[in-house]
C-alpha positions as CSV (number, residue, x, y, z in Angstrom):
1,X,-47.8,16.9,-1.5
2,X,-45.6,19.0,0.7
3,X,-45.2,16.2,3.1
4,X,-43.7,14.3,0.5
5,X,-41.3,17.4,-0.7
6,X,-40.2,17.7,2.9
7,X,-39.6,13.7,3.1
8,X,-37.7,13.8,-0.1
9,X,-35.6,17.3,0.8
10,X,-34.4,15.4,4.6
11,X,-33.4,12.2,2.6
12,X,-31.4,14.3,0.3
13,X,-29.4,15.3,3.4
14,X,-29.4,12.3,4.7
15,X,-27.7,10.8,1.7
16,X,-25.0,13.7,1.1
17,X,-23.7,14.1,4.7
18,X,-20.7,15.1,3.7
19,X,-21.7,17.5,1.6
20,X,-23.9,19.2,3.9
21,X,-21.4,19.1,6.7
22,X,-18.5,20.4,4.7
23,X,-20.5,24.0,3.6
24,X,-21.7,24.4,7.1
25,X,-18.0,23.9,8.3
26,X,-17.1,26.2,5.9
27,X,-19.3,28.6,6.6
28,X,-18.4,28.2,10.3
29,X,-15.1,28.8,10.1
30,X,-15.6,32.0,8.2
31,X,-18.2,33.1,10.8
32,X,-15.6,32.2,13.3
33,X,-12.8,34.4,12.4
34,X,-14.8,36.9,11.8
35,X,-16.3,37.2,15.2
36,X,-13.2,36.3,16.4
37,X,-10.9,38.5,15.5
38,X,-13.2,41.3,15.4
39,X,-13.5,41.2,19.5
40,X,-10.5,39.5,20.4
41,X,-8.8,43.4,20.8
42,X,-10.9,45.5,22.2
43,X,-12.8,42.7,24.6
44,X,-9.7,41.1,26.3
45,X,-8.7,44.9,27.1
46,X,-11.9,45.7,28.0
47,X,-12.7,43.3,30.3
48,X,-9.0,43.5,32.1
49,X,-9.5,47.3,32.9
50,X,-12.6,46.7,34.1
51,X,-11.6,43.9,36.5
52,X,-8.7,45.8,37.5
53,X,-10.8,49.2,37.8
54,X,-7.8,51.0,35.3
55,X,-8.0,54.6,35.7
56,X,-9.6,56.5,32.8
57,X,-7.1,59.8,33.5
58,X,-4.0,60.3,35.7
59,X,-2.7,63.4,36.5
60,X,0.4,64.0,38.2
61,X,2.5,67.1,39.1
62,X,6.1,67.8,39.5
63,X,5.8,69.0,43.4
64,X,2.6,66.8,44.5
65,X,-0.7,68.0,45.1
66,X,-1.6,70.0,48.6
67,X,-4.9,69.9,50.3
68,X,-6.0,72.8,47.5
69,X,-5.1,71.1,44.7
70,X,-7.2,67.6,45.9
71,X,-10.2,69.7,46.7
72,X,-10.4,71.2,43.2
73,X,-9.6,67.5,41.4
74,X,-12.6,66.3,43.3
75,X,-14.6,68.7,42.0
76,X,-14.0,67.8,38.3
77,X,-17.4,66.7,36.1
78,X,-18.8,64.3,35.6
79,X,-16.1,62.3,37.9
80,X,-17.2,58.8,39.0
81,X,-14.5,58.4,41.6
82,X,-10.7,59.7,42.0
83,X,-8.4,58.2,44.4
84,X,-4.5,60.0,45.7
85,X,-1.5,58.1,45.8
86,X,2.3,58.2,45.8
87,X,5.0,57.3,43.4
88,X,8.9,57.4,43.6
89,X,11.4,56.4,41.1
90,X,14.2,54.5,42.6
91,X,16.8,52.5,41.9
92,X,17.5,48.6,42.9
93,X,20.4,48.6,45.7
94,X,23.8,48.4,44.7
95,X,22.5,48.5,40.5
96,X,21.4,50.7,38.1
97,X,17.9,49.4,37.6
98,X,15.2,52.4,37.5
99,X,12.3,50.7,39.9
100,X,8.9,52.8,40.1
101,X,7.1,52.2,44.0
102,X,3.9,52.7,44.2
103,X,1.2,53.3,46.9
104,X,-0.8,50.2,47.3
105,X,-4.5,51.9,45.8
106,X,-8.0,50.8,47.7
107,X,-10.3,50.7,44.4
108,X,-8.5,52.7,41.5
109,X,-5.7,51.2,39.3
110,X,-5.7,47.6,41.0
111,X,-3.1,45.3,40.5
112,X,-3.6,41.4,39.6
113,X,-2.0,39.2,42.2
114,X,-0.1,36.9,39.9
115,X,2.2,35.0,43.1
116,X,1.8,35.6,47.0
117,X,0.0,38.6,48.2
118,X,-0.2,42.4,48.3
119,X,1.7,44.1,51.1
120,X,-0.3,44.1,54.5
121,X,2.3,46.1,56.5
122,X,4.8,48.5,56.0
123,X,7.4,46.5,55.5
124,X,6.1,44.4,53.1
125,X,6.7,45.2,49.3
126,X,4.8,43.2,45.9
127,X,6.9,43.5,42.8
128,X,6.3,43.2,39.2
129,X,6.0,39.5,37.8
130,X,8.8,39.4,35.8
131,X,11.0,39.3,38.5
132,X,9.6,36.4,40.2
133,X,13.1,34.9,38.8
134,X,15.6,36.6,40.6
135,X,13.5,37.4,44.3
136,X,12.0,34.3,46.0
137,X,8.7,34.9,48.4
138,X,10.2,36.3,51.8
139,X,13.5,37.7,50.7
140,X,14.4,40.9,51.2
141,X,14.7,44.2,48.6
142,X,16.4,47.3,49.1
143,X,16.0,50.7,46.8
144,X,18.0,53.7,46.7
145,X,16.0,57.1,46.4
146,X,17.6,60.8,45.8
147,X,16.8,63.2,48.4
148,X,14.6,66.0,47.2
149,X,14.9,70.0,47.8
150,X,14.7,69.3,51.9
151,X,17.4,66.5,52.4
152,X,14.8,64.3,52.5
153,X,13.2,61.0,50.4
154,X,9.5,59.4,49.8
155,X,10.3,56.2,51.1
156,X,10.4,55.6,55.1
157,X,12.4,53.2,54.8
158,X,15.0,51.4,52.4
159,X,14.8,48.0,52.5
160,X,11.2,45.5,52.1
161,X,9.8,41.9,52.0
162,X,8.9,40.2,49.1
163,X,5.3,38.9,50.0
164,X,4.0,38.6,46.0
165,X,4.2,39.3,42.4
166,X,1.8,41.5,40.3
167,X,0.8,43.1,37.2
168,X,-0.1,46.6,36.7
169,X,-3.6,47.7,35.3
170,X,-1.5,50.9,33.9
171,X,1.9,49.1,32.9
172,X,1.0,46.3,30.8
173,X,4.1,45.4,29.0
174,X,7.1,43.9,30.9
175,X,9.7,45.1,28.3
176,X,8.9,48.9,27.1
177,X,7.9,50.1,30.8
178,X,9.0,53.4,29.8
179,X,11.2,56.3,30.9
180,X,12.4,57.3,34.8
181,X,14.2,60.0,36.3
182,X,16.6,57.6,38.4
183,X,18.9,55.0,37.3
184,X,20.0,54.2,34.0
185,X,16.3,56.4,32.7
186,X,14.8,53.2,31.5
187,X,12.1,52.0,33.4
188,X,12.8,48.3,34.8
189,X,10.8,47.4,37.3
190,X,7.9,48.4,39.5
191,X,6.7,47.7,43.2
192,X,3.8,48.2,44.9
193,X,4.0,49.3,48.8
194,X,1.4,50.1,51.6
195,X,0.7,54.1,51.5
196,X,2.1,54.3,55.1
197,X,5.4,53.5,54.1
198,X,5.3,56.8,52.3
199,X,6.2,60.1,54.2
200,X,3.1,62.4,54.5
201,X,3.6,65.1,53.0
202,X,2.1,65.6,49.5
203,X,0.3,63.4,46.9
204,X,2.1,62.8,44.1
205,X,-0.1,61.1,41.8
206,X,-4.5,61.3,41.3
207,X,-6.3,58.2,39.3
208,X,-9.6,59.4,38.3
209,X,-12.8,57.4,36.8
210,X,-15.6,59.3,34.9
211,X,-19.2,58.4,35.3
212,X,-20.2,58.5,30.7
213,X,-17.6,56.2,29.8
214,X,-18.4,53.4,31.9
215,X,-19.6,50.5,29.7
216,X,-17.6,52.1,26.8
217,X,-15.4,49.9,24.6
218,X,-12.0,51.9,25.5
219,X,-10.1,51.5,22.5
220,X,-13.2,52.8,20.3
221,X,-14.0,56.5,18.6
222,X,-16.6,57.4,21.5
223,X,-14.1,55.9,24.9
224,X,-11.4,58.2,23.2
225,X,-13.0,61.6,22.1
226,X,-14.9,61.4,26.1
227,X,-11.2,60.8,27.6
228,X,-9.9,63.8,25.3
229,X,-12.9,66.3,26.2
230,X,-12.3,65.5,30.0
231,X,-8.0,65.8,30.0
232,X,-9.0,69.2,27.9
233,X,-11.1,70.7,31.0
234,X,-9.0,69.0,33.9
235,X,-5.7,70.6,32.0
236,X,-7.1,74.2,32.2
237,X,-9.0,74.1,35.3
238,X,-5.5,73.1,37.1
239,X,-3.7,75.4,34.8
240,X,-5.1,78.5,36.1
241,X,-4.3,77.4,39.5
242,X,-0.3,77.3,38.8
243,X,0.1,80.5,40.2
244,X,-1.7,80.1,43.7
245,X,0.3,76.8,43.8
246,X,3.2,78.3,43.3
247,X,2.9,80.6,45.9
248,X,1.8,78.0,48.7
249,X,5.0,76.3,48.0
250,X,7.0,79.5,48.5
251,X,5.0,79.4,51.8
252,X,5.6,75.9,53.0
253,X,9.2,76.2,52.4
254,X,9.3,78.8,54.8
255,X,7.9,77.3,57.3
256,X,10.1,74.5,56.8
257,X,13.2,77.1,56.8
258,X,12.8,78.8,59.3
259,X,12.8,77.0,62.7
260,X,16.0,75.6,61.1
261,X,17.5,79.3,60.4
262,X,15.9,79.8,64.1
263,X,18.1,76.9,64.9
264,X,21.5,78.1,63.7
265,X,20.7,81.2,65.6
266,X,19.8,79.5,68.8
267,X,23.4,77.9,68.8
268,X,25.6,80.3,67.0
269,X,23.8,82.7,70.6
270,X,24.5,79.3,72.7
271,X,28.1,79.4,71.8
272,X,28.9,83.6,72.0
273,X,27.5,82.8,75.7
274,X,29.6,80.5,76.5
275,X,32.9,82.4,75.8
276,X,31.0,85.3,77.7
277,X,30.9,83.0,80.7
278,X,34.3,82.1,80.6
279,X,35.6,85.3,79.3
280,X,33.9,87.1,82.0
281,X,35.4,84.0,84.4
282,X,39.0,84.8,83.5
283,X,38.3,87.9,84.2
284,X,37.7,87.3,88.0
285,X,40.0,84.7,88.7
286,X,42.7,87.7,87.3
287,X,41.4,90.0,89.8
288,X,41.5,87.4,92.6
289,X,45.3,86.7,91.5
290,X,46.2,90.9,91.6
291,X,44.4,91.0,95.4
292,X,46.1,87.5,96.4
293,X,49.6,89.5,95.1
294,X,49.1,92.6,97.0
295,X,48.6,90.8,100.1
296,X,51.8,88.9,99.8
297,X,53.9,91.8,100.8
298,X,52.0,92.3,104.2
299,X,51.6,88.9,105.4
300,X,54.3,88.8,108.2
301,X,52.7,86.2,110.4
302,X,53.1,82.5,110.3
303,X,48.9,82.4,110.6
304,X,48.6,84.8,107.8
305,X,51.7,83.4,105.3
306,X,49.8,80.3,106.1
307,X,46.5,81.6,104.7
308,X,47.9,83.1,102.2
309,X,49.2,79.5,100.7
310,X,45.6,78.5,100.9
311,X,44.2,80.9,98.8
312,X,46.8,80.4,96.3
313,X,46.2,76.7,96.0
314,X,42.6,77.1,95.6
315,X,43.0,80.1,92.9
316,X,45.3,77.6,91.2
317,X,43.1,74.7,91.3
318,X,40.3,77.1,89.9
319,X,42.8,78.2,87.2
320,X,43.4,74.6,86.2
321,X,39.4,74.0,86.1
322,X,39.2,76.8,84.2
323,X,41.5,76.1,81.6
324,X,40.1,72.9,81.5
325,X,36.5,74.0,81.1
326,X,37.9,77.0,78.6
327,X,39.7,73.8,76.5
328,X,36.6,71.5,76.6
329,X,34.3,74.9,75.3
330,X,37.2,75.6,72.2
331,X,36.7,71.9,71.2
332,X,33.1,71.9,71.2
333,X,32.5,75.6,70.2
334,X,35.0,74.7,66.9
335,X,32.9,71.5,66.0
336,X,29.6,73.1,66.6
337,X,30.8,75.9,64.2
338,X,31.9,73.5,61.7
339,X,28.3,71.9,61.8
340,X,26.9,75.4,61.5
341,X,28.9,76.5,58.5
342,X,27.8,73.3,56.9
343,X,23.9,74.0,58.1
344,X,24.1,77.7,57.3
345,X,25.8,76.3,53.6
346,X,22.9,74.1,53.1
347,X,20.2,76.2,53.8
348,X,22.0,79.3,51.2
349,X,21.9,76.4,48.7
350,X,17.8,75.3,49.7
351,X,17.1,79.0,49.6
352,X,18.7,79.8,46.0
353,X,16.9,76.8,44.8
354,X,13.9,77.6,45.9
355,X,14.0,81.1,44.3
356,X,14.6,79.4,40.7
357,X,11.7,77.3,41.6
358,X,9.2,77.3,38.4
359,X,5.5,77.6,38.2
360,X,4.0,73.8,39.0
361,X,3.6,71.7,36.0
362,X,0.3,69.5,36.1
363,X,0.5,66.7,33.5
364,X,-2.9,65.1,32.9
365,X,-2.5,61.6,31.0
366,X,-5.1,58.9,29.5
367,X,-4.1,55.2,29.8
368,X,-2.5,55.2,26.3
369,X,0.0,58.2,27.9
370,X,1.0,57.9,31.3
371,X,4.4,56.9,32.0
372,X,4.9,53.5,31.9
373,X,1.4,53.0,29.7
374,X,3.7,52.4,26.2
375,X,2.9,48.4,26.9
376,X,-1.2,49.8,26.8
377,X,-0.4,52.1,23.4
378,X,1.5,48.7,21.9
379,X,-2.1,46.7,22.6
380,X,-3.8,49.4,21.1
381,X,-2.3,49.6,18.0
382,X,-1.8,45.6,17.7
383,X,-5.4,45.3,18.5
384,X,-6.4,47.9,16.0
385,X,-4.1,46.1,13.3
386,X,-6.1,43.0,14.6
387,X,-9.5,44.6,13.5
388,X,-7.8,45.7,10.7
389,X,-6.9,42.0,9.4
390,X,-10.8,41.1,10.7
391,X,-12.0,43.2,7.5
392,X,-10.1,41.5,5.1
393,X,-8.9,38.1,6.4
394,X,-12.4,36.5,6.6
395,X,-13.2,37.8,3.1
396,X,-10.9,35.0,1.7
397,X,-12.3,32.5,3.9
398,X,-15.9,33.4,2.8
399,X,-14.5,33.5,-1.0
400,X,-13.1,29.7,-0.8
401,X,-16.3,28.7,1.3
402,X,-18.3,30.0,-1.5
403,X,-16.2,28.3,-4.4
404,X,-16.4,25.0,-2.3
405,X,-20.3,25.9,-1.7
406,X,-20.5,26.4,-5.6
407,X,-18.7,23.0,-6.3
408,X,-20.6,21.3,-3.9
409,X,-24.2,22.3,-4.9
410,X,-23.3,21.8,-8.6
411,X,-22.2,18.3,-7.8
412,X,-25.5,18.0,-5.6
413,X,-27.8,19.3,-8.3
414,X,-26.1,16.6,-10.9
415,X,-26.7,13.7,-8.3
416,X,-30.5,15.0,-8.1
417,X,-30.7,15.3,-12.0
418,X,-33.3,12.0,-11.4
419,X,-35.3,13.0,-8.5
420,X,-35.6,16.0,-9.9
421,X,-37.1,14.4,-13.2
422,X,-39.3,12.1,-11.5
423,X,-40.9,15.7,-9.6
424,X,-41.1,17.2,-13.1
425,X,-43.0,14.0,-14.3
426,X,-45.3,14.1,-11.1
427,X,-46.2,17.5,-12.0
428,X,-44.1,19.4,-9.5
429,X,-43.5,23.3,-10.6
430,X,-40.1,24.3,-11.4
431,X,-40.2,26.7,-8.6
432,X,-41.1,23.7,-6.1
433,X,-38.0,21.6,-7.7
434,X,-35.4,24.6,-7.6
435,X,-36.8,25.4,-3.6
436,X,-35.2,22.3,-2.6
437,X,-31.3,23.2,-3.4
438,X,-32.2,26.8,-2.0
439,X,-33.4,26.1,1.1
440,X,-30.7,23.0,1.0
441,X,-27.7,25.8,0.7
442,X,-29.9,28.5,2.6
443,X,-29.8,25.8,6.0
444,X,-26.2,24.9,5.8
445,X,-25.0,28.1,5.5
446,X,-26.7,29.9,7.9
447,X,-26.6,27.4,11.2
């Protein structure tokens, strides 16, 4: 009896095809954008940070980190791994166009090689995609950077190579790349530059991974409240180290200052000796002239007028040298003072600076906040208005599927109106006859 219940429930769905097809299809679609759009967000974001290795936290402080400051990063829980880089906002030569260069990073915060190559040399520069228009592989790209406290910049040098084109695993959007403190103040561009093309001197930024939110979708409720609990303790363990800093600064800049004030000394000396020399010079040639004149009067003999001419001309000849030596020293002396009074200007203005100097400002950021990530908050929040649309969207879908699925089944159960009969007649249960359309709607619906 069931063998024939099976037999007569396949050539059912054999004859109504269409039918069957059309409430799995249905069905599928509704499945479809439901899936779909529920993981479309957060996966696609997901799985780019992770293939990139995106930083978790970034901190970053107005006058770099020293050795101290590295040390005590390191030390932060629960931290997977934290790599030190350096950043400078430029401009484009000969524009207005705020450019951000970057230290090319070993394994956190990679960049996706979109064209060409990252930089191999110091030399070489990679920039941002969207200016694969206007540079070409192999030409040439100059920036313009202000010179801090010291007279000097970040960047060795001024002008790079093009060798490639990249996106950022921090900057994802190519139009809202956020603020900068050269140029125009709006963010256009950014470049990415071997770390050796940097000078030495202090880190400027730290990317840092945590080991308990690995696997962790980052745009959930659990990614975020992790990320907030660890910028929380990082934020006041560098906080209370302001101070320190602040001094150690104080200290490096006068170390800095003064073998340049020892300098200014050194020649300001350098030049009082020299118009001692010749001072003290003049001095003797006048004596030689007063003893050359009182001999005059008793040189009565040819032999003695004689040697009297002689050392006359040689006391002029040593005039003449040194007036021309006293003439050469007033040149040089006047421009060496110039240069000095300029120095000595410089170094006042360094020195009142650095008094007004305030405490160090550490800024720690999640991916959401560090400048440039506006293009990571705009994915955010279109992703979360994506899962958003996910709980209602495939409600409708499901709503017609089960109007069509109603339609369908009705029309189904009017074309089996016979069979159904001729079960009933054979002494089939109603319960056996009604099993049939369940199991008929239960299978297409649910493949």
């Amino acid at each position: 009896m069931k063998k024939i219940i099976w037999k007569d429930f396949w050539q059912s769905i054999k004859h109504t095809k269409g039918q069957f097809l059309s409430i799995m299809g249905l069905m599928m679609i509704g499945a479809f954008a439901l899936v779909g759009l529920f993981v479309t967000g957060p996966d696609t974001g997901n799985h780019y940070a992770q293939e990139l290795n995106t930083a978790d936290l970034s901190v970053m402080c107005n006058y770099g980190f020293d050795k101290k400051d590295t040390e005590k990063i390191k030390q932060a829980k629960g931290l997977e791994e934290v790599e030190f880089g350096y950043m400078t906002d430029t401009v484009l030569k000969n524009t207005d166009e705020s450019f951000r260069v970057f230290s090319k990073p070993k394994s956190v915060g990679k960049y996706e090689v979109r064209q060409g190559r990252l930089p191999k040399s110091k030399n070489e520069v990679a920039l941002a995609e969207h200016y694969h228009n206007r540079y070409k592989i192999g030409q040439e790209v100059s920036f313009t950077e202000k010179k801090n406290l010291l007279g000097s910049t970040l960047l060795k040098r001024k002008t790079f190579k093009v060798v490639g084109f990249v996106r950022s695993s921090q900057i994802l959007s190519n139009v809202n790349l956020g603020q900068s403190n050269s140029g125009t103040g709006e963010l256009k561009g950014y470049a990415v530059v071997l770390p050796s093309a940097f000078n030495h001197q202090v880190y400027t930024v730290a990317n840092l991974r945590y080991h308990n939110l690995r696997n962790l979708d980052s745009y959930g409720k659990v990614y975020t409240a992790r990320v907030s609990d660890h910028k929380k303790v990082l934020q006041q363990t560098l906080k209370k180290d302001a101070k320190q800093r602040q001094k150690r600064i104080y200290a490096s800049f006068n170390q800095v200052i003064k073998p340049k004030e020892q300098q200014l000394t050194n020649a300001k000396n350098k030049i009082a000796d020299t118009k001692k020399q010749l001072l003290l010079a003049q001095q003797e040639l006048d004596e030689q002239k007063n003893a050359l004149a009182a001999q005059t009067s008793s040189a009565t003999t040819p032999e003695a007028k004689m040697q009297l001419q002689q050392a006359q001309a040689e006391l002029s000849a040593k005039a003449k040298v040194l007036q021309a030596k006293k003439q050469k020293a007033l040149t040089a002396s006047a421009s060496a003072e110039k240069t000095i009074a300029k120095n000595e200007l410089k170094l006042a203005k360094a020195k009142n600076q650095a008094k007004k100097l305030s405490a160090p400002s550490y800024s720690v950021y999640n991916r959401r906040e560090v400048p440039g990530g506006e293009g990571n908050l705009v994915y955010t929040t279109v992703a979360r208005v994506v899962e958003d649309l996910a709980k209602v969207f495939p409600i409708f879908l499901y709503f017609v599927a089960a109007l069509v699925t109603f339609t369908t089944m009705n029309r189904f159960i009017d074309e089996e109106r016979i069979n159904s009969g001729t079960l009933k007649a054979l002494g089939y249960s109603d319960n056996v006859v009604i099993s049939k359309f369940v199991f008929y709607g239960f299978l297409s619906g649910t493949i």
